[in-house]
FIKOL-62606 format. One record per residue (C-alpha): residue number from 1; residue in one letter; z, x, y. Coordinates in steps of 0.1 Angstrom, whole numbers, plus 2048, in hexadecimal, padded with zeros to 3 digits. Layout:
BEGIN
+-----+------+-----+------+-------+
! pos ! code !  up ! east ! north !
+-----+------+-----+------+-------+
! NUM !    a !   Z !    X !     Y !
...
+-----+------+-----+------+-------+
REM end
This chain:
BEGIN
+-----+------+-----+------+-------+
! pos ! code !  up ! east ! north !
+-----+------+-----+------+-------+
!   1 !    x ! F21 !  3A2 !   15E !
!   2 !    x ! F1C !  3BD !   175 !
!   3 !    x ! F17 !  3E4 !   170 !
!   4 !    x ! F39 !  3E7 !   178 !
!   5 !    x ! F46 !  3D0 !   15B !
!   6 !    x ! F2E !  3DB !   145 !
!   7 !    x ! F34 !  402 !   14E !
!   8 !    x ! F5D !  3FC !   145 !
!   9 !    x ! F56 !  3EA !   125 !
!  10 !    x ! F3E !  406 !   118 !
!  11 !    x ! F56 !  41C !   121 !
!  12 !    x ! F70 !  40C !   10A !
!  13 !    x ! F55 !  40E !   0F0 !
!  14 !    x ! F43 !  3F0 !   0EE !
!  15 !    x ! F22 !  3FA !   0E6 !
!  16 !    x ! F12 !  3D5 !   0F0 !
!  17 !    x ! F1D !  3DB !   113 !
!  18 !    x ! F0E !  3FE !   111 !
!  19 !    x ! EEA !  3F3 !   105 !
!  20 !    x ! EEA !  3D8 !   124 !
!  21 !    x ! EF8 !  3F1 !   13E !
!  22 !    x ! EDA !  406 !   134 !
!  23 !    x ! EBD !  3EE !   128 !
!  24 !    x ! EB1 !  3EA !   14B !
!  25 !    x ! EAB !  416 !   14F !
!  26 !    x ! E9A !  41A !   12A !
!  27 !    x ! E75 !  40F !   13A !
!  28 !    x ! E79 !  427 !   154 !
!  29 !    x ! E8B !  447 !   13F !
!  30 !    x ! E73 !  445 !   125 !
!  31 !    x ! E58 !  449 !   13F !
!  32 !    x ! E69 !  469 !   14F !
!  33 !    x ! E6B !  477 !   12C !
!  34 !    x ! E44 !  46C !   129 !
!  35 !    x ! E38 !  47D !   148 !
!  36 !    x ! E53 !  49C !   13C !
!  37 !    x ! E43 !  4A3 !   118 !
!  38 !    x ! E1F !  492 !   116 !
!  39 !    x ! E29 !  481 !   0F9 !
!  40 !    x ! E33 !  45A !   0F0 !
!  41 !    x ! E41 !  45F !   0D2 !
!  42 !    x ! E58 !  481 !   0E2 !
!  43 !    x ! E5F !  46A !   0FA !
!  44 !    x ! E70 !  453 !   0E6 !
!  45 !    x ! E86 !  46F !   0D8 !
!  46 !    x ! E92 !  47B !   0F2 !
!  47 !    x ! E9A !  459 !   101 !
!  48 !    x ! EAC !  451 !   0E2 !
!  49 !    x ! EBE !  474 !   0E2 !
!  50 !    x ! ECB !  46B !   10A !
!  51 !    x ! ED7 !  448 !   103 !
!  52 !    x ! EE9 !  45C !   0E2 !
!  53 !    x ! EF9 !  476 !   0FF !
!  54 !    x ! EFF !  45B !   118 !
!  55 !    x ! F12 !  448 !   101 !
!  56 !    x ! F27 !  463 !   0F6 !
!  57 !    x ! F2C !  470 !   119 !
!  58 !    x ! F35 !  44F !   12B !
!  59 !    x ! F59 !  45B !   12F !
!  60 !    x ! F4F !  475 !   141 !
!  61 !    x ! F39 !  45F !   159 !
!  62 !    x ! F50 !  462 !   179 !
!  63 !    x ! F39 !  44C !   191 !
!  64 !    x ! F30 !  464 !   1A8 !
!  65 !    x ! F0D !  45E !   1A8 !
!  66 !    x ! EFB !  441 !   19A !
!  67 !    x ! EFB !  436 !   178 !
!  68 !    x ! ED3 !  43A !   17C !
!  69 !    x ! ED8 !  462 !   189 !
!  70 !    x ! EF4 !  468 !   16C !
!  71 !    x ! ED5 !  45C !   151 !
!  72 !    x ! EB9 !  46E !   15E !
!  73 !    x ! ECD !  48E !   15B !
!  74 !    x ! ED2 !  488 !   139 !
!  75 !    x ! EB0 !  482 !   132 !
!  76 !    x ! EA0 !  49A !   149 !
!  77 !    x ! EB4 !  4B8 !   134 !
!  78 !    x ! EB0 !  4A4 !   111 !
!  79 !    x ! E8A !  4AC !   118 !
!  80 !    x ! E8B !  4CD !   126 !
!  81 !    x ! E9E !  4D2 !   103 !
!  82 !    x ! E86 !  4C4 !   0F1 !
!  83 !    x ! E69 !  4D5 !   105 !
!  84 !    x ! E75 !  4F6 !   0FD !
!  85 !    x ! E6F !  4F0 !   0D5 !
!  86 !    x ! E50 !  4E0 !   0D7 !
!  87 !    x ! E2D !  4EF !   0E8 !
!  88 !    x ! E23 !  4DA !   104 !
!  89 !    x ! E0B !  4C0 !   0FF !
!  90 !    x ! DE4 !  4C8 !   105 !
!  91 !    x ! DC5 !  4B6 !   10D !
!  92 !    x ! DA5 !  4C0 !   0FA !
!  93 !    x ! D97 !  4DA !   113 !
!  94 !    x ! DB7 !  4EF !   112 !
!  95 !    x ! DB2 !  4F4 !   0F0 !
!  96 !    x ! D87 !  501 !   0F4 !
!  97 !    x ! D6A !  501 !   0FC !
!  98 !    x ! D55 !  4DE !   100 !
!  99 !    x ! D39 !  4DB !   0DF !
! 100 !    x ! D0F !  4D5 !   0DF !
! 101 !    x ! D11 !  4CA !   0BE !
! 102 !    x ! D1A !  4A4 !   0B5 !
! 103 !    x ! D1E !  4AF !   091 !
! 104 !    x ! D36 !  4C9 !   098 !
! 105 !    x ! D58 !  4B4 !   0A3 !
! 106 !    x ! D71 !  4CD !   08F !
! 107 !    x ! D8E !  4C9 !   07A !
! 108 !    x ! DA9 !  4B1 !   088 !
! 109 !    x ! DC2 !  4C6 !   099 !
! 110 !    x ! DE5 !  4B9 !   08C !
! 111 !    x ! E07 !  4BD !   09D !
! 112 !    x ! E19 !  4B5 !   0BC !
! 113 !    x ! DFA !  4C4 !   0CF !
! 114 !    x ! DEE !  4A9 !   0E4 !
! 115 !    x ! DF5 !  497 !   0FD !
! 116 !    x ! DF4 !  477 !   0F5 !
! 117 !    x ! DEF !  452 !   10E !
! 118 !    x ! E06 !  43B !   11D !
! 119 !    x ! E06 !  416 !   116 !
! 120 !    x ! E08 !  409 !   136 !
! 121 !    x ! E1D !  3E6 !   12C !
! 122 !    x ! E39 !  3FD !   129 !
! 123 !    x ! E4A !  3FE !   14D !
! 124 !    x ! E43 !  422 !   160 !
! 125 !    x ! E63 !  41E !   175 !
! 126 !    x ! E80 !  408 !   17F !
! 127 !    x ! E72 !  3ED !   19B !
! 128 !    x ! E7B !  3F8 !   1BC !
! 129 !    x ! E6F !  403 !   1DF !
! 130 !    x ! E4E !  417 !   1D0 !
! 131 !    x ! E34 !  400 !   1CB !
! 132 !    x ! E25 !  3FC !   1A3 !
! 133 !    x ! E04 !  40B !   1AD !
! 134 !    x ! E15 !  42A !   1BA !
! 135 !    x ! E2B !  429 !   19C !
! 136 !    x ! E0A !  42A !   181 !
! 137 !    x ! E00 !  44B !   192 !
! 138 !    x ! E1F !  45D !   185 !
! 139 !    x ! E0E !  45A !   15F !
! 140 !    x ! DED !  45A !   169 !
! 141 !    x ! DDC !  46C !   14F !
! 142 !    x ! DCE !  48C !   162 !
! 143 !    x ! DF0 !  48E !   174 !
! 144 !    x ! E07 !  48E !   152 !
! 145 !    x ! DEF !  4A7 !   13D !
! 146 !    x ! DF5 !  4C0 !   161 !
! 147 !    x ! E14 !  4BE !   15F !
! 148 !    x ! E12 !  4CA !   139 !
! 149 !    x ! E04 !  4E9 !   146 !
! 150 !    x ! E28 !  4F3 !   160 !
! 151 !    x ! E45 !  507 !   153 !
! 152 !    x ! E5B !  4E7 !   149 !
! 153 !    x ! E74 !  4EE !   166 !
! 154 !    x ! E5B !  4EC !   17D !
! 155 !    x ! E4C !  4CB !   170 !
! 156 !    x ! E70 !  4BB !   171 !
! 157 !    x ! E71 !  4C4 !   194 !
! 158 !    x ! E4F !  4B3 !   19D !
! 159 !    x ! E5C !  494 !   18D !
! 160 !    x ! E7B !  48F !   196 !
! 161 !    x ! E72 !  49A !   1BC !
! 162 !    x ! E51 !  48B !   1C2 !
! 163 !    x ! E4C !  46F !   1A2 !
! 164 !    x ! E6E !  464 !   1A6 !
! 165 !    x ! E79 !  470 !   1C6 !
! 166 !    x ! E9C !  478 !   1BD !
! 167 !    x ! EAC !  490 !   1DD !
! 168 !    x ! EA6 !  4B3 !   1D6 !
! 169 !    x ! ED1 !  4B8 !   1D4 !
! 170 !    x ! ED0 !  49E !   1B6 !
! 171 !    x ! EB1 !  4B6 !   1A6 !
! 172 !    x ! EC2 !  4D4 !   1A9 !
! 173 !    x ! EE0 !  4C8 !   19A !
! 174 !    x ! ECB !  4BB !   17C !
! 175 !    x ! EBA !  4D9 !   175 !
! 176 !    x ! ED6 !  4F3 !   17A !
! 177 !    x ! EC8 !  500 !   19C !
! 178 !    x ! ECB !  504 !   1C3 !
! 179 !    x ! EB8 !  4EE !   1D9 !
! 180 !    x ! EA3 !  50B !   1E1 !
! 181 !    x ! E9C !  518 !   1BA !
! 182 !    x ! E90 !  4F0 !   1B9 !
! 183 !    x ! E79 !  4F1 !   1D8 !
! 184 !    x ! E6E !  511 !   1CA !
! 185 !    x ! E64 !  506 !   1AE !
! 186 !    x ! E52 !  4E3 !   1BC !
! 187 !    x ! E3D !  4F6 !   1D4 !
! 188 !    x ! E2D !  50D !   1B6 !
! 189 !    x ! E2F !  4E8 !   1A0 !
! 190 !    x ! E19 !  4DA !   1B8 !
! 191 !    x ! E01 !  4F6 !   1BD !
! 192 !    x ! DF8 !  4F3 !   195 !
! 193 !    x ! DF7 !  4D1 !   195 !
! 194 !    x ! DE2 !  4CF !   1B2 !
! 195 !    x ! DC9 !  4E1 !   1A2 !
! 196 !    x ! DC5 !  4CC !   186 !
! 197 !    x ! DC4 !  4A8 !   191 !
! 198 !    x ! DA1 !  49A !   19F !
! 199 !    x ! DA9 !  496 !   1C4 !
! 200 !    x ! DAE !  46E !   1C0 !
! 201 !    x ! DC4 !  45D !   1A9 !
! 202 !    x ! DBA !  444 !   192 !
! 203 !    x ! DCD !  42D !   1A6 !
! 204 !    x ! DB5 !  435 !   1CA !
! 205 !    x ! D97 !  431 !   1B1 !
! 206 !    x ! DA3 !  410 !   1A4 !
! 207 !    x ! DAE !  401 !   1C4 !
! 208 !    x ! D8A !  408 !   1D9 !
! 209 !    x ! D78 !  3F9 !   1B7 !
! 210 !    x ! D8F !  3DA !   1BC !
! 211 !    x ! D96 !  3C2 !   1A3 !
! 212 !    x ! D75 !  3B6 !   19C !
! 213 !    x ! D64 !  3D8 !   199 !
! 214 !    x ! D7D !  3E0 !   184 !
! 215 !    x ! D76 !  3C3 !   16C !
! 216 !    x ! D54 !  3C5 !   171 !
! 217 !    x ! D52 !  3EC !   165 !
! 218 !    x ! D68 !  3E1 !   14A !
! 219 !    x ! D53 !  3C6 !   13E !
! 220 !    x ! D35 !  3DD !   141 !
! 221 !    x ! D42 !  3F3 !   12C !
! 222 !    x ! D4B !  3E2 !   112 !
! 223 !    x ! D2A !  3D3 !   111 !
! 224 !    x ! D1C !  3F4 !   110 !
! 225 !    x ! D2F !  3FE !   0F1 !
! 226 !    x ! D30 !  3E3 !   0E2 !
! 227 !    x ! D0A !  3E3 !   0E0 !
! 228 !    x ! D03 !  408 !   0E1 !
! 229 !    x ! CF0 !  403 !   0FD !
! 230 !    x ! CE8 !  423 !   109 !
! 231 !    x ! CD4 !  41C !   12A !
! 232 !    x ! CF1 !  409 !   135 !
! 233 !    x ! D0B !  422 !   12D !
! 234 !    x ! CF3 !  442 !   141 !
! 235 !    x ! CFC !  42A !   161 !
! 236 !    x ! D20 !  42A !   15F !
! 237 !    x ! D28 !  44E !   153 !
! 238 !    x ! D27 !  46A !   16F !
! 239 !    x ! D15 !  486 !   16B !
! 240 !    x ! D30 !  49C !   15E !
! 241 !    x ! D42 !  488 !   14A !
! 242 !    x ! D5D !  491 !   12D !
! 243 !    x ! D60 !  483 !   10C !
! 244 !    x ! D7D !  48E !   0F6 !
! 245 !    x ! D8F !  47F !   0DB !
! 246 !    x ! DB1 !  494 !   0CE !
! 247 !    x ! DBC !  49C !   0B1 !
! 248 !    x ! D92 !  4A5 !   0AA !
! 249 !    x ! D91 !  4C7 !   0BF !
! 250 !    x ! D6E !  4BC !   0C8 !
! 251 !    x ! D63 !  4B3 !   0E9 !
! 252 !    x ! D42 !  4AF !   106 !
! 253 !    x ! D3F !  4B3 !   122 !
! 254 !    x ! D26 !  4A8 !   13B !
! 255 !    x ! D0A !  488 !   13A !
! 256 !    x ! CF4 !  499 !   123 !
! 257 !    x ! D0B !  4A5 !   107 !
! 258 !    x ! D21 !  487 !   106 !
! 259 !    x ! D05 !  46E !   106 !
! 260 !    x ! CF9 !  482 !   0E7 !
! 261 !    x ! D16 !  47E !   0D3 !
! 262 !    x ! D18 !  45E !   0DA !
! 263 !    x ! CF5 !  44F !   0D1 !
! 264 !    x ! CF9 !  469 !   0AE !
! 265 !    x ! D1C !  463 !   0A4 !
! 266 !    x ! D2C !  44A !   0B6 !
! 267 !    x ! D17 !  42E !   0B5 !
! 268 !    x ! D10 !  435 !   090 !
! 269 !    x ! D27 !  415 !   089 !
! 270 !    x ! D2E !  3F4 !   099 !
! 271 !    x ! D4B !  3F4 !   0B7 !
! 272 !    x ! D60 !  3D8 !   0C8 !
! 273 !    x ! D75 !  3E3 !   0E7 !
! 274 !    x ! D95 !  3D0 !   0F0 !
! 275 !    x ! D9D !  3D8 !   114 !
! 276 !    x ! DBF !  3E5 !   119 !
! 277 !    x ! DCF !  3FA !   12F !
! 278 !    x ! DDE !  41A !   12B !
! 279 !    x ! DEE !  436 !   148 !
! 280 !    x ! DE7 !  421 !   162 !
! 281 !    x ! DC1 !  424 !   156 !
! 282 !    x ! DA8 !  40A !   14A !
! 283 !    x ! DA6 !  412 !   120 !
! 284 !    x ! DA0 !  403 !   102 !
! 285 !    x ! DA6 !  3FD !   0DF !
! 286 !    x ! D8B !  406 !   0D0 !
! 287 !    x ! D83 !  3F8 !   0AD !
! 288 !    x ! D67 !  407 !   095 !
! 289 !    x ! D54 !  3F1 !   075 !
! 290 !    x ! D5E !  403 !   057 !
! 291 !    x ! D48 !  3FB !   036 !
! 292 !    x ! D52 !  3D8 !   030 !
! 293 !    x ! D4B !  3CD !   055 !
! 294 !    x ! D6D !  3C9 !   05E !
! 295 !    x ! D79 !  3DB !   081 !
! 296 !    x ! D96 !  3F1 !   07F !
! 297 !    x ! DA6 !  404 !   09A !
! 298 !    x ! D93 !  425 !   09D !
! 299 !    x ! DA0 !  433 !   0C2 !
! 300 !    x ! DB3 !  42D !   0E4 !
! 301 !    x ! D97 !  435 !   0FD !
! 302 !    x ! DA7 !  43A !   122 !
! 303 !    x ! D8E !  43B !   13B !
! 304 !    x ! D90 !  454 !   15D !
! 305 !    x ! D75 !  446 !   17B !
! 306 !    x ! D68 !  45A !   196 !
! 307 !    x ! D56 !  446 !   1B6 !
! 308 !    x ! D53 !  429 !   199 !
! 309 !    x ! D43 !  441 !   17D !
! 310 !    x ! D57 !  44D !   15E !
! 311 !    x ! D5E !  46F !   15E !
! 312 !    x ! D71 !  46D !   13F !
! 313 !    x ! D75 !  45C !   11F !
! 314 !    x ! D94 !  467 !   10E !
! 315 !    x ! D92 !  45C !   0EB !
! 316 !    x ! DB5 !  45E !   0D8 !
! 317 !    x ! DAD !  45C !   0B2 !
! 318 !    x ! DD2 !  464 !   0A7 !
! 319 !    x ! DD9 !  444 !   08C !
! 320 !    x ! DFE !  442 !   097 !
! 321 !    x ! DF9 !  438 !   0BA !
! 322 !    x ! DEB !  413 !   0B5 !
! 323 !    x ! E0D !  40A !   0A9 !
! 324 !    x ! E1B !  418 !   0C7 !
! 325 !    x ! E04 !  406 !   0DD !
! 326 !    x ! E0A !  3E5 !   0C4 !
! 327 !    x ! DEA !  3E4 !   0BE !
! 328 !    x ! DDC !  3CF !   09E !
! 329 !    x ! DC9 !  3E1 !   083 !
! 330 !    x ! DAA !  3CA !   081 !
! 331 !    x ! D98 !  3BF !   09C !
! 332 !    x ! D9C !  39A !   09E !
! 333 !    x ! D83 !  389 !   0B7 !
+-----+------+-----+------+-------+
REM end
């Protein structure tokens, strides 16, 4: 059955033909409303809360643009609703000052205050003419927690112009604006966001480590942590790496203080590392020994590379995001 078809029967209510008229848009939507609020679980809300509008609005879905237009201005607006009752989501150095002391991690910081990662098995966008690595840059993590930082009319703009590449007429009728008010807005967007992204994407770094270097700086990782090998870790981290690790407001910054921290806290207890990949960005589920030897999930750990060092581990601690990521509990080798 074709759009068509399936567009007149959801019309006349049939609520089957809706869900297959719009199964084939939810990968890509919910990644919009991703890159719009910094959040997975937001995400998912304001997905939901479109699909609820789109459904209750078909009648008024005259065909003048494509089904695929008519749904991202629903959900571009559902999230600039939702943006506007919720602060925008943060990564740990917005929120102070990097910490000396490994004994010192603070008092978890609760709330829809951080941004939190992208499981990369869930699509980024809708196959088409843009190729998938191209695609992975557009949640990338640097790139999604600078957008967090622009007014949200100015971050819809970026996306929908230069993520999606919707034509600026289409954006400006999204957002309520002239063509200019849009192109206004994209120039100062990518100012800001310019100044917050290293100067290659993930993506660049990945492709000139090729496949191999990739797996091979994955392996040696893992081997690393597993064994708390600190000689070996020294050789892949760069000299001014980041470790942070959300909701704990604590966080280091450069070689020094972050190989501290981890020879006095985290290697305290036994890890295993289950490579995974999350915003376009090697990661891993990382899985601590609790007092009875068994490994429970402790952390998604995304990592950011520089001319093949880490310049970041971002540790995400939050308990609720394994089940998002359908992760198991235990480690199970």
């Amino acid at each position: 059955m074709d759009e068509a078809e399936l567009l007149a029967k959801a019309r006349a209510g049939d609520t089957a033909a809706f869900d297959a008229l719009v199964t084939g848009y939810r990968g890509e939507l919910k990644a919009h409303c991703y890159r719009m609020l910094g959040s997975l679980q937001d995400a998912e809300d304001a997905l939901q809360e479109s699909l609820l509008a789109a459904w209750r609005g078909l009648g008024g879905f005259e065909g003048r643009s494509s089904l695929r237009t008519w749904l991202y201005r629903i959900s571009t607006n559902a999230c600039l609703r939702l943006s506007s009752k919720r602060p925008p989501r943060l990564m740990s150095p917005d929120l102070g000052p990097s910490r000396r002391d490994p004994g010192d991690l603070g008092e978890p910081v609760t709330g829809p205050v951080w941004l939190e990662p992208w499981p990369d098995d869930v699509p980024a966008d809708a196959p088409g003419p843009a190729a998938a690595f191209t695609r992975r840059e557009g949640v990338e993590l640097a790139f999604v927690a600078a957008l967090q930082h622009l007014p949200a009319t100015q971050r819809a703009a970026l996306i929908l112009r230069e993520v999606l590449e919707f034509p600026a007429a289409d954006v400006a009728s999204f957002l309520d604006l002239t063509p200019a008010a849009v192109n206004s807005a994209l120039q100062r967007a990518r100012k800001a966001v310019r100044e917050r992204v290293p100067r290659a994407t993930q993506q660049t770094e990945l492709s000139a480590l090729g496949p191999d270097g990739q797996r091979e700086l994955v392996d040696a990782f893992v081997t690393a942590w597993e064994r708390a090998d600190v000689d070996a870790l020294v050789t892949l981290l760069a000299d001014d790496v980041r470790f942070t690790m959300p909701p704990l407001p604590a966080w280091f910054d450069g070689h020094e203080d972050v190989m501290r921290f981890l020879v006095e806290r985290v290697f305290e207890t036994p890890w295993r590392l289950v490579p995974i990949r999350a915003n376009g960005q090697p990661a891993f589920a990382s899985y601590q020994a609790g007092p009875d030897g068994r490994f429970r999930i402790g952390a998604i750990s995304i990592l950011t590379l520089q001319d093949g060092r880490i310049t970041q581990i971002s540790g995400f601690l939050d308990p609720t995001l394994p089940r998002l990521f359908d992760l198991p509990e235990e480690f199970s080798s």
